[in-house]
PALOMAR-535337 format. One line per 8 residues: number of its first residue (from 1); for each residue x, y, z of C-alpha. Coordinates in Angstrom, 3 decimals, always signed. Example, Ala and Ser with C-alpha at 12.3 -4.5 7.8 and 13.67 -1.06 7.14 Angstrom:
2
1> +12.300 -4.500 +7.800 | +13.670 -1.060 +7.140 $
This chain:
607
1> -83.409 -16.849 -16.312 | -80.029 -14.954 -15.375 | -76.924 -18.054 -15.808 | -74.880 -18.022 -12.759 | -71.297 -19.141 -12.260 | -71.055 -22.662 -10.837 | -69.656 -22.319 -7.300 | -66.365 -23.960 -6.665 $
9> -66.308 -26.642 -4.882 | -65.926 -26.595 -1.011 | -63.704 -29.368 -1.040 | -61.392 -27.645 -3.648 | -61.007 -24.443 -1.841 | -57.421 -23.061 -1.135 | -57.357 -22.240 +2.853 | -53.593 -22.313 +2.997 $
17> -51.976 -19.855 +0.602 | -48.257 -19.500 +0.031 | -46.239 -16.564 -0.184 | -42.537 -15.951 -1.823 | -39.714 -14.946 +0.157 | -36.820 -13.903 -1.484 | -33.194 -14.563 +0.298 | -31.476 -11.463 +2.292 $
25> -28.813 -9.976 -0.523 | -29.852 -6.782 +0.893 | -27.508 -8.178 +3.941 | -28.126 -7.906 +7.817 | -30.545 -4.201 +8.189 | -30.610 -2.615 +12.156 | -31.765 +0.521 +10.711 | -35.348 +0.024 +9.694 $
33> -38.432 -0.991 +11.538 | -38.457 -4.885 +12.165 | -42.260 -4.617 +10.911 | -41.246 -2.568 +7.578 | -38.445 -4.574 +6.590 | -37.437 -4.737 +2.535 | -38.046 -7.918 +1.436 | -34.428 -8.474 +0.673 $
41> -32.966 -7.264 +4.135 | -32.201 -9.691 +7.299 | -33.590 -9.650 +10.322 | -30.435 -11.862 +11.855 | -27.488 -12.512 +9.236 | -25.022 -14.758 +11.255 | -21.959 -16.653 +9.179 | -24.336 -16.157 +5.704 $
49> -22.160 -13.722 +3.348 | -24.955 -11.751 +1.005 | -24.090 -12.353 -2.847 | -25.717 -10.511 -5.533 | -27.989 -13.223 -6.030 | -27.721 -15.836 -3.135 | -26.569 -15.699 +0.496 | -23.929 -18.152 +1.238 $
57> -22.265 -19.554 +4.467 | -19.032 -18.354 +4.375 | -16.356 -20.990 +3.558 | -13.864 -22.209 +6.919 | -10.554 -21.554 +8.306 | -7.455 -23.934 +8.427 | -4.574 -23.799 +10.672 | -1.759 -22.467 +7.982 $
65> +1.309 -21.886 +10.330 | +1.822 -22.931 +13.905 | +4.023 -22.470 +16.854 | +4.656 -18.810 +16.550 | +3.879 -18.880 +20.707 | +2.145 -15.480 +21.427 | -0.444 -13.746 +19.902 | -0.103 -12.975 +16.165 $
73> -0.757 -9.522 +16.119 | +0.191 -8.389 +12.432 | +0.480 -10.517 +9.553 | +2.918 -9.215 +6.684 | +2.693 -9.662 +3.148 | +5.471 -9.050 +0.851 | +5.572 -9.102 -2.742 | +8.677 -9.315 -4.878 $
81> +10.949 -11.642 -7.297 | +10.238 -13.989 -4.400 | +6.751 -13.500 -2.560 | +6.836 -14.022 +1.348 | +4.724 -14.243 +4.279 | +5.771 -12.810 +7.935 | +3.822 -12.817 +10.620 | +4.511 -11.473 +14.461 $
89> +3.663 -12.591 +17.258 | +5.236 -11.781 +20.929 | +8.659 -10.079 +20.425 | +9.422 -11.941 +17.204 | +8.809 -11.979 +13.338 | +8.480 -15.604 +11.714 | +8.880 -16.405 +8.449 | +5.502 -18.314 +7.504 $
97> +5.418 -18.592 +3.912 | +5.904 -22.173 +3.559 | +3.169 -23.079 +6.344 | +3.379 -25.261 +9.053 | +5.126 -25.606 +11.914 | +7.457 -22.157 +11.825 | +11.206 -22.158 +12.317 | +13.414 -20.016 +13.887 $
105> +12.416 -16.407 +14.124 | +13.703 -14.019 +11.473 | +13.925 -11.341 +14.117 | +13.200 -11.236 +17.643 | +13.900 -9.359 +20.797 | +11.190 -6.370 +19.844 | +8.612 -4.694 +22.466 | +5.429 -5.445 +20.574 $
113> +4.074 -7.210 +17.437 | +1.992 -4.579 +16.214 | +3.838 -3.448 +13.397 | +2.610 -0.465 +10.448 | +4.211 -2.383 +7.254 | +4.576 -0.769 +4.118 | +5.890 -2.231 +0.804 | +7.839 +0.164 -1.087 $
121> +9.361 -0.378 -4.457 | +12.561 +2.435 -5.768 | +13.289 +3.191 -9.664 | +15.727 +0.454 -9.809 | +12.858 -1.875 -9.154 | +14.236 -3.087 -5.525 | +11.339 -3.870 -3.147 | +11.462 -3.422 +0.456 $
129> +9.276 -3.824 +3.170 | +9.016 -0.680 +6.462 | +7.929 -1.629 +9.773 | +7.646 +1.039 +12.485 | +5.524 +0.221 +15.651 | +6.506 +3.131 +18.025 | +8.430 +0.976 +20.417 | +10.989 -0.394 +18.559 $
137> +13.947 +0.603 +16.098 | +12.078 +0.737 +12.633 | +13.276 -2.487 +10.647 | +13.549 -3.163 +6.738 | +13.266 -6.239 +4.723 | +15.425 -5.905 +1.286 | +13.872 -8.614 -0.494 | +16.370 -11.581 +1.239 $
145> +17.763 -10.000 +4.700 | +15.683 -8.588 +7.720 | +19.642 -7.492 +8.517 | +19.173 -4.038 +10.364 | +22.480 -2.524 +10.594 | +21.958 +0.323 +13.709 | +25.416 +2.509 +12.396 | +24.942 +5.850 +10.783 $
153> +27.595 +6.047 +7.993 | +28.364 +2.421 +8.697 | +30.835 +2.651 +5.339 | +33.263 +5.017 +7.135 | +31.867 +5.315 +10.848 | +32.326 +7.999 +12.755 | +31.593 +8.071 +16.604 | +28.092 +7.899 +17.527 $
161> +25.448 +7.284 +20.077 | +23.150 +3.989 +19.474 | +19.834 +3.318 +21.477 | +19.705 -0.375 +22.586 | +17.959 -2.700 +24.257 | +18.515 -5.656 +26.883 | +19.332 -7.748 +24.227 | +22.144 -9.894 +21.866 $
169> +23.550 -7.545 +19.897 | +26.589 -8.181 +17.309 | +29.309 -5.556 +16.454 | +31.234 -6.263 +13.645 | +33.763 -4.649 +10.893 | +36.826 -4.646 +8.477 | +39.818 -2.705 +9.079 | +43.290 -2.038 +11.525 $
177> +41.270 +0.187 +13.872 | +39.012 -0.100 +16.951 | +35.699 +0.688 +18.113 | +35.342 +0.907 +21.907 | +31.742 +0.231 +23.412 | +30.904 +2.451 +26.555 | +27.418 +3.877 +28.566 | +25.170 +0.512 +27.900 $
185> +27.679 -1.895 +27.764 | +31.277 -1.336 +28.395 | +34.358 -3.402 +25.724 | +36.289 -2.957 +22.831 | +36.858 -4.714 +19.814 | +40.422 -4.777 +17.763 | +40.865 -4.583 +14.068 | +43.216 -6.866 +12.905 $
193> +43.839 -6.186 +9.182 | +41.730 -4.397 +6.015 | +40.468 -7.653 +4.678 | +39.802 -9.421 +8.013 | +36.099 -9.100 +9.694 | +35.978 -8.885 +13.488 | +33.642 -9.497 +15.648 | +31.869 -9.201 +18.930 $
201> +28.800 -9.928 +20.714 | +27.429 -8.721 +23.902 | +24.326 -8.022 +25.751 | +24.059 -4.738 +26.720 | +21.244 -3.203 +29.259 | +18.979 -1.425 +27.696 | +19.965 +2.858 +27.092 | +22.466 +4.608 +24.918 $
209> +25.497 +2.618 +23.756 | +28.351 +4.668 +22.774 | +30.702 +4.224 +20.030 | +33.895 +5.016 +19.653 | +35.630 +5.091 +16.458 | +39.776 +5.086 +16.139 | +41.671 +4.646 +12.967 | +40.440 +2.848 +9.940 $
217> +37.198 +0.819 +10.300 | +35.433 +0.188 +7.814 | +32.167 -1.718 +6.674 | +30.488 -1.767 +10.284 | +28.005 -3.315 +11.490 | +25.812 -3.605 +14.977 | +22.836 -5.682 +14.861 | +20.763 -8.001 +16.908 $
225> +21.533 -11.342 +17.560 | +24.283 -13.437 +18.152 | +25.483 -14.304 +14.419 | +27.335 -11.920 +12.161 | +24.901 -11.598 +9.241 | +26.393 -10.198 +5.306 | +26.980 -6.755 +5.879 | +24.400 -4.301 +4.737 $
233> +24.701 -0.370 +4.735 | +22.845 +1.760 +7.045 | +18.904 +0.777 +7.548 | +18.340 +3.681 +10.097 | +16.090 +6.627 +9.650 | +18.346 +9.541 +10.929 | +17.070 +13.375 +11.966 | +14.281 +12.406 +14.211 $
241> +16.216 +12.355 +17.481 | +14.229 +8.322 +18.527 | +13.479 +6.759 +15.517 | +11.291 +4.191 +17.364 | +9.300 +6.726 +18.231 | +7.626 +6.110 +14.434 | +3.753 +4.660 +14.677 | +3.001 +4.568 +11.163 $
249> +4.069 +4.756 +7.882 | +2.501 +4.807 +3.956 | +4.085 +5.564 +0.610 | +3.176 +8.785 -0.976 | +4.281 +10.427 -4.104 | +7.678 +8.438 -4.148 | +8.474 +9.111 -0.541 | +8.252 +7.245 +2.765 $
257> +5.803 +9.299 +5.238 | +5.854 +8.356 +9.284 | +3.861 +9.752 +12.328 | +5.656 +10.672 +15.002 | +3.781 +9.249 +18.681 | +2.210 +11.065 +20.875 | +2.677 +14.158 +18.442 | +1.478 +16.045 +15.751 $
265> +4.521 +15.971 +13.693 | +4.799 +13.899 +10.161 | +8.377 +12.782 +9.080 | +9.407 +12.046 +4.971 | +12.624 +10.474 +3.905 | +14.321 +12.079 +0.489 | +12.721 +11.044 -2.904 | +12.990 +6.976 -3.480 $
273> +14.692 +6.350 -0.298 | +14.112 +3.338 +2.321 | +16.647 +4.919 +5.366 | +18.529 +8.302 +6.316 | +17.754 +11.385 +6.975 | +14.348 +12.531 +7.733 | +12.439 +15.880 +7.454 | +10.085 +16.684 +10.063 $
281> +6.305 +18.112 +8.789 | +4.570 +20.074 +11.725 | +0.885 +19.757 +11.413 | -0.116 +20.785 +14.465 | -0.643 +24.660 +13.443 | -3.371 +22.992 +11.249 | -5.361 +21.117 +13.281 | -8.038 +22.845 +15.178 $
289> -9.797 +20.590 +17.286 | -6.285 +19.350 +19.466 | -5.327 +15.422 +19.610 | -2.453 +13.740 +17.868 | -1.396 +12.071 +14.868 | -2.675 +8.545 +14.724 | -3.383 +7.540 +11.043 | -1.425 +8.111 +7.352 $
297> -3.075 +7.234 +4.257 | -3.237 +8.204 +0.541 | -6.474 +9.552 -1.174 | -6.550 +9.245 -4.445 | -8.816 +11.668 -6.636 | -10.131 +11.785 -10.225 | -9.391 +15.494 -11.942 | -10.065 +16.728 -15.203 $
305> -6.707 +15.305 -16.103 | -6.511 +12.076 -15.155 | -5.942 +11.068 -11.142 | -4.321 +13.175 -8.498 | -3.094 +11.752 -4.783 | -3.088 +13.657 -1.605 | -1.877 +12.601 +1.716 | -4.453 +12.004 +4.306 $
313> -3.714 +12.271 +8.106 | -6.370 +11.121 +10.856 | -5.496 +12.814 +14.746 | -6.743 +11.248 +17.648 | -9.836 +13.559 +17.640 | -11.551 +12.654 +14.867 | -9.702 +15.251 +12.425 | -9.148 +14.682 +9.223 $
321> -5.885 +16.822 +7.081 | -5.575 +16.162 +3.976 | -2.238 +17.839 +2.033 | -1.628 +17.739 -2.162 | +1.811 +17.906 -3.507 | +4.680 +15.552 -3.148 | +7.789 +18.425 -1.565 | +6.704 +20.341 +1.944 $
329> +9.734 +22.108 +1.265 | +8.437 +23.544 -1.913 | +6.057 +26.527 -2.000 | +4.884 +25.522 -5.259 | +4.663 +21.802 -5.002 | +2.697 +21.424 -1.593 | -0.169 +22.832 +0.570 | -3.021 +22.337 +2.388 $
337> -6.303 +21.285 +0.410 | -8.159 +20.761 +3.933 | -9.318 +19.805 +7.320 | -12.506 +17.820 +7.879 | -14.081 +16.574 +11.103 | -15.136 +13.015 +11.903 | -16.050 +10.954 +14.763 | -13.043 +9.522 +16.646 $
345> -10.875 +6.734 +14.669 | -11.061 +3.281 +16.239 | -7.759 +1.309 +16.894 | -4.842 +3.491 +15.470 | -3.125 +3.053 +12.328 | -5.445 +0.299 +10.819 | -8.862 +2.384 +10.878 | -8.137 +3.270 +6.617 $
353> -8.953 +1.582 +3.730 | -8.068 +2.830 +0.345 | -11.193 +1.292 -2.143 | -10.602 +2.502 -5.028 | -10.586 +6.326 -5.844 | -11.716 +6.728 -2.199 | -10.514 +6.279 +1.206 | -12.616 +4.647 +3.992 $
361> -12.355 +6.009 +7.292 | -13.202 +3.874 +10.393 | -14.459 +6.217 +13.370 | -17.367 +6.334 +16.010 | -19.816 +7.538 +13.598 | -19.315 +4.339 +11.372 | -17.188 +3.445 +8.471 | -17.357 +7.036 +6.635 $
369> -15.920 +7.312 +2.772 | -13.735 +10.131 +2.518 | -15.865 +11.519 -0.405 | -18.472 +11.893 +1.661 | -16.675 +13.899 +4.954 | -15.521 +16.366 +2.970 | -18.992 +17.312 +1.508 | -21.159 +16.450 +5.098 $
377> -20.926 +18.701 +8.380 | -19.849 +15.870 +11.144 | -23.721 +15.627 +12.437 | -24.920 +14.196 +8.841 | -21.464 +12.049 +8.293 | -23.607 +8.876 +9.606 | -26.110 +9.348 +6.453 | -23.399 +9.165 +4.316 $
385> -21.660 +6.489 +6.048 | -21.340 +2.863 +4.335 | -22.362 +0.774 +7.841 | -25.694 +3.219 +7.578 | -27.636 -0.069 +7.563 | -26.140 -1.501 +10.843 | -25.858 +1.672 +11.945 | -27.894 +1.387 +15.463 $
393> -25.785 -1.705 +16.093 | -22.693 +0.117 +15.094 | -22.828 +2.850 +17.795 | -24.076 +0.362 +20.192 | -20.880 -1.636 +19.479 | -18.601 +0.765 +19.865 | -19.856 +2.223 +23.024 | -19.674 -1.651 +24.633 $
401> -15.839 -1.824 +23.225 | -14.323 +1.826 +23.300 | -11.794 +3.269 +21.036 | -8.596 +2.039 +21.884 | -8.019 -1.267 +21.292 | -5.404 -1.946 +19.100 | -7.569 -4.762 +17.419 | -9.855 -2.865 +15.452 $
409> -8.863 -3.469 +11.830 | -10.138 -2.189 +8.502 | -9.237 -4.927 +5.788 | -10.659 -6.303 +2.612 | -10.545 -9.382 +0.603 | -11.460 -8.278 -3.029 | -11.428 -11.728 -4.385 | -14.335 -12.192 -2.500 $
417> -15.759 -8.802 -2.299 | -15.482 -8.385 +1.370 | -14.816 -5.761 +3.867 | -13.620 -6.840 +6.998 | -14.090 -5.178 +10.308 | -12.348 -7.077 +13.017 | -13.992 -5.898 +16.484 | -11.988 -6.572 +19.348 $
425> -11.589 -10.371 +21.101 | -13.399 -8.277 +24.304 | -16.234 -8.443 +22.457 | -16.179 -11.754 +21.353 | -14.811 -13.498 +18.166 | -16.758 -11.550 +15.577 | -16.050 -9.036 +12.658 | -18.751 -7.053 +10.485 $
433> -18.621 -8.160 +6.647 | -19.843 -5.772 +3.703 | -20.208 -6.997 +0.518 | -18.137 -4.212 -1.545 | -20.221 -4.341 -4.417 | -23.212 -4.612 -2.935 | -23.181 -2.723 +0.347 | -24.788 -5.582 +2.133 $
441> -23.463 -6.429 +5.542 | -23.246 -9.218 +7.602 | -21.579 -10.785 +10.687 | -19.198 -13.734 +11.236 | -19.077 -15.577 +14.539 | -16.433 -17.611 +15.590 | -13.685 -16.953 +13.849 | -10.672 -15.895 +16.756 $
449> -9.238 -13.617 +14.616 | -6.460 -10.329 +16.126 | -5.275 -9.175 +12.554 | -6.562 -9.686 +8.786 | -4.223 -9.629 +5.706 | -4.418 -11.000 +2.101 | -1.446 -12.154 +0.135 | -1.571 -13.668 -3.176 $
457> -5.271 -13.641 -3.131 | -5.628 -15.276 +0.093 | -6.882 -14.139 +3.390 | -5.439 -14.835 +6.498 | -5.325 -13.739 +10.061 | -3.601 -13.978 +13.130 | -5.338 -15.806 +16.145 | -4.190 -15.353 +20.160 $
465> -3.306 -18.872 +20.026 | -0.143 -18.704 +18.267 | -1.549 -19.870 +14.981 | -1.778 -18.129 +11.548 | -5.100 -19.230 +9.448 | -6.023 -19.257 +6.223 | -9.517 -17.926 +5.889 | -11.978 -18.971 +3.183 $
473> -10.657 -22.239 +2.590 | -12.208 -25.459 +3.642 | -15.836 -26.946 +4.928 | -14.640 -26.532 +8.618 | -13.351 -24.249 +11.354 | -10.257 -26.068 +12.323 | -12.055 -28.659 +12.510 | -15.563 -27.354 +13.707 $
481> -18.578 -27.166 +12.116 | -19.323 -24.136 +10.587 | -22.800 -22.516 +12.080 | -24.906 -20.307 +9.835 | -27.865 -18.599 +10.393 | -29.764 -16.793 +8.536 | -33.443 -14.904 +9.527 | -35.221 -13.305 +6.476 $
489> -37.360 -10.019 +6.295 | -40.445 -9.644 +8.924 | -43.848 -10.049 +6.866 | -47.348 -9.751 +8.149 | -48.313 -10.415 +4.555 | -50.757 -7.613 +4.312 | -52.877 -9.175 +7.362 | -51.942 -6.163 +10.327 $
497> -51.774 -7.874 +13.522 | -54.043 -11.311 +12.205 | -52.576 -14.374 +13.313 | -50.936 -16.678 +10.695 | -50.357 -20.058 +11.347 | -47.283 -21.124 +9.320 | -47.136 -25.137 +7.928 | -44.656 -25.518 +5.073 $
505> -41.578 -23.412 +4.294 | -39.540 -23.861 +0.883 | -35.818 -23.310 -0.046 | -34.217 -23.044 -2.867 | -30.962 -23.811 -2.157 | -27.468 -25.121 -2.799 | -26.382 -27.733 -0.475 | -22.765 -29.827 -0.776 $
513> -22.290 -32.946 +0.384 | -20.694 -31.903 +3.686 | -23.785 -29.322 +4.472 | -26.672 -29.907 +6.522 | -29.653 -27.784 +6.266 | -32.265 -26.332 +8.680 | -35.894 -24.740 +7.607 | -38.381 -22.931 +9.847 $
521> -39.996 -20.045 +10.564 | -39.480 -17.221 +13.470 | -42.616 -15.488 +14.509 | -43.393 -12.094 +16.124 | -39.520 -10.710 +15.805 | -38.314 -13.412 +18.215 | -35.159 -15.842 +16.417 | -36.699 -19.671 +16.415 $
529> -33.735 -21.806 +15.529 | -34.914 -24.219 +13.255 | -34.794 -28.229 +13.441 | -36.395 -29.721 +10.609 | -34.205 -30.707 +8.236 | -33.945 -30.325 +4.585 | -33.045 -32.934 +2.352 | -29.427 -33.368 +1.460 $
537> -27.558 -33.988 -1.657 | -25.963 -37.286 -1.855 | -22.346 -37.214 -3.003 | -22.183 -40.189 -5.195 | -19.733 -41.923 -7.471 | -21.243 -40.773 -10.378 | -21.244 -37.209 -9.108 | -17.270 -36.779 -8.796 $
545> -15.101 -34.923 -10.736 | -13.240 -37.472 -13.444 | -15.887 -40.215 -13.143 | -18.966 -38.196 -14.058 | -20.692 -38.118 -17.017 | -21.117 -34.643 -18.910 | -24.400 -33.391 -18.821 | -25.966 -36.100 -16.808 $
553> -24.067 -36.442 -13.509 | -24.800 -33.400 -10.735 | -22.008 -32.087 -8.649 | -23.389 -31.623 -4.999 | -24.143 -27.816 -4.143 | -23.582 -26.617 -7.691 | -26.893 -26.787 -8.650 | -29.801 -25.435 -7.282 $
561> -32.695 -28.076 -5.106 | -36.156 -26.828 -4.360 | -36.209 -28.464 -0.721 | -39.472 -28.348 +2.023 | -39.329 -28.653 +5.469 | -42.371 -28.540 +8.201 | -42.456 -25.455 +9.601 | -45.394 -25.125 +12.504 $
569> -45.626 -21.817 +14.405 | -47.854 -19.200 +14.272 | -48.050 -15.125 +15.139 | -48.960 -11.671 +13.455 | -45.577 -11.638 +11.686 | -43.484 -14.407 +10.225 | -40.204 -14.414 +8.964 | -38.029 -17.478 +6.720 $
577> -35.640 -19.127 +8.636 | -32.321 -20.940 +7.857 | -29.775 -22.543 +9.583 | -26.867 -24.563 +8.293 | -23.789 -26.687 +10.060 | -20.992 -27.577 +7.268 | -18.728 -30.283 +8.909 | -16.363 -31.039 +6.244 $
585> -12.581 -31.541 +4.761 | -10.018 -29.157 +4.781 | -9.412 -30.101 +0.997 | -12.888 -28.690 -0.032 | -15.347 -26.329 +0.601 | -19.267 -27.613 +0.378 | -21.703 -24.908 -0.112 | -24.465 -23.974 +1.656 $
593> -26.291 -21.141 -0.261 | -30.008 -19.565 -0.251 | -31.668 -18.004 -3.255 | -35.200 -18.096 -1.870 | -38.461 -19.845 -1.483 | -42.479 -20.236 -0.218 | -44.178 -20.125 +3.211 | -47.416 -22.078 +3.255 $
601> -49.571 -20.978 +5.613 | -52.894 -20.205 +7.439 | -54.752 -16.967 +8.741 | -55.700 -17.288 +12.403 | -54.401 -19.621 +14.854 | -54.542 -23.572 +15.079 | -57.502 -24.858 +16.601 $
């Protein structure tokens, strides 16, 4: 007689079998099928930043300085023997380094707070900060003054022809002789002695401002305002014949570079200088597709012998120039490497990125790496690009917003590993987040951001509302709960189109003591915010830092939980689902991170 196997028994048969899910780290995907998803990509990626190995809500914001009255349209760092943070907003620049409620502003009376800032350092280790903004008179920063002194040759002045604006302005100087104001604003002011300093201020309406200069005067000064600041030499840029005509500026090869507006001219101050004369570059003869200048940035490339930088220029067409060599007066020392085309840059002068030996380029195809344009023909440039994987949502973004906007912004935050794309407040406070080691992208919501900076390895941006923030800090926005969602990878777990009837979904997961956390599952591509609740973490006594006990005690979020929650839905496809709200001090963060976890479930549909 043949032995047979015993038959299981019918009461100890597995109906429901569960399945692994792994969390999203492959970030948000709009470029693949939502039925032939990886398992590591996200369906819906909303306020979760993809790690290496988790997904994590990002941290809050906190209000850092207030008051500044209009919106804060570029946020300054500057680094030095004393570091500093400016910020402007409206016609003025604020000091904001201390936080807070700001003070007086530092300068005021410009046209518009959308400044091109660059920090430049000369041999004698002096650091300065450039701001041009195509409106206004460029100013300079010397490391203690924002004093701009508008007189060429202010040592010895000659007469001279100053552009002004309806605003305080203060003459002032040493010396026996005069200076008589006409054109703008009609006066004189009297010298009375070598050693004596005279002053005067007036408000002129806004033109040319003449200056005339008779006998000795010496040490002058104009500058806005109604105080008679230290005297400073000469901060203007000289041979261009409207210096606020600047848009942008970068340091390249120990110069200063600017772009002229509405042109396709480039201007460079002499070797190591801040102010004077300028040297115009004509591009124009090189670009072939028509436009203007709208971008300046440095490329920097590895060679056989070490690293070699070349100036990059953008035009308003999509073009890219690129130049090597550091003197366009030399025939030896400069020339053209090459032109490249790209889709159209968004925004103006904040649409590069230097990362690393490459340059990102922010344009209507996507976000395209310099390395990559000058190998692709424009038609493949979106294969190369690094927002490939949002790429449908990409195009459809930028054909809801348009070009223009003087919001879109290219920044990063290496100490997180982020690259920040702010879209414009039109669309909604938003901004598309890449993990720079990773390539994984996702989005934040809710964050009412204009500009993005980092200073002293903190990120901060500048909000309509008058208000600087500090980003990444804190378990709250402002004071709101921070919502997260997060909705894995479609799977039909091998089944086609059979309907699965989902019970039980597990999380592994991090969760502080400020978190909540949400579990479901979406079915059939459709976003099912979830409502059953996974267990939190209690933050008790013994779990603080300086009470607990080594090796015993566990500090809320910092270790992982293996959580369930019911999870009842059914359909052909199903797909992990996770919300979290994080309501919590400004002191601390609390974490709120996925690694993973099971569906339990069962083929065909409830009876």
């Amino acid at each position: 007689m043949t032995r047979q196997p015993v038959p299981a028994s019918a009461g100890k048969t597995r109906v429901s079998p569960s399945k692994d899910w792994i969390a999203p780290i492959g970030g948000w995907r709009t470029d693949v099928e939502m039925a032939d998803m990886p398992k590591d990509a996200a369906f819906l990626l909303d306020n979760f930043f993809p790690e290496a190995n988790r997904v994590r809500a990002r941290y809050g914001y906190l209000a850092f300085a207030t008051g500044l009255g209009a919106d804060v349209k570029t946020v300054i760092p500057y680094s030095g023997v004393s570091n500093r943070l400016f910020a402007a907003a409206g016609d003025k620049i604020f000091d904001i380094t201390a936080g807070g409620a700001v003070g007086a502003a530092v300068v005021s009376g410009q046209s518009s707070a959308h400044w091109s800032a660059q920090q430049y350092t000369n041999p004698a280790g002096q650091e300065y900060l450039r701001l041009v903004n195509g409106l206004d008179t460029p100013l300079l920063f010397n490391g203690t003054s924002w004093t701009n002194n508008y007189i060429v040759g202010s040592a010895a002045p000659v007469t001279q022809n100053v552009a002004v604006k309806n605003v305080p302005y203060t003459l002032s100087f040493f010396g026996t002789g005069s200076i008589t104001l006409s054109g703008a604003h009609a006066g004189v002011l009297n010298g009375t002695g070598v050693g004596n300093r005279v002053t005067l201020t007036f408000t002129p309406a806004a033109g040319t401002l003449t200056l005339t200069v008779a006998g000795t005067v010496t040490n002058a000064q104009l500058e806005t305002g109604s105080v008679a600041t230290p005297y400073v030499s000469s901060t203007m840029i000289t041979g261009i014949s409207d210096p606020s005509l600047l848009i942008a500026v970068t340091a390249y090869r120990s110069r200063l570079w600017f772009i002229e507006k509405n042109s396709t001219n480039v201007w460079y101050l002499a070797t190591d200088a801040v102010s004077g004369a300028a040297t115009v570059l004509p591009v124009g003869g090189n670009m072939k597709y028509g436009g203007t200048l709208v971008a300046i940035n440095v490329w920097t490339i590895p060679v056989s012998t070490g690293l070699q930088q070349c100036l990059v220029l953008m035009s308003s067409e999509g073009e890219i120039i690129v130049y090597q060599g550091s003197d366009p007066s030399s025939t030896t020392n400069w020339g053209l490497l090459g032109t490249f085309k790209l889709g159209r840059p968004l925004g103006t002068d904040r649409c590069m990125l230097p990362v690393g030996a490459d340059l990102a380029i922010m344009t209507t195809d996507g976000i395209v790496p310099i390395t990559k344009a000058v190998q692709l023909d424009r038609g493949a440039t979106s294969l190369g690009a690094i927002t490939a994987k949002i790429g449908p949502t990409w195009r459809e973004t930028v054909g809801a917003i348009g070009t223009t906007s003087d919001e879109w912004q290219l920044s990063s935050f290496p100490k997180r590993q982020m690259a920040i794309v702010n879209l414009p407040s039109s669309f909604g406070p938003y901004q598309y987040v890449m993990n720079t080691e990773t390539g994984a992208w996702c989005r934040f919501v809710g964050i009412p951001s204009s500009c993005w900076a980092t200073w002293q390895d903190r990120l901060f941006f500048g909000s309509s509302d008058g208000t600087v923030y500090e980003a990444e800090a804190g378990a709250s926005d402002n004071g709101t709960a921070i919502d997260a969602l997060m909705v894995g990878a479609w799977n039909r777990y091998g089944d086609g189109l059979a309907t699965k009837f989902s019970k039980l979904i597990g999380v592994t997961a991090q969760i502080g003591v400020s978190t909540l956390m949400y579990a479901g599952i979406s079915v059939d591509y459709q976003t099912k915010i979830p409502t059953a609740l996974l267990s939190s973490v209690e933050n008790s006594a013994a779990a603080r830092w300086g009470t607990a006990v080594w090796g015993v005690s566990k500090f809320p979020g910092t270790v992982l939980a293996r959580k369930f929650a019911s999870a009842g839905a059914f359909g052909a496809a199903l797909a992990p689902t996770v919300r979290a709200l994080i309501s919590g001090s400004s002191a601390s963060i609390s974490e709120a991170a996925v690694v993973g976890g099971e569906v339990l479930y069962e083929k065909g549909a409830p009876l």
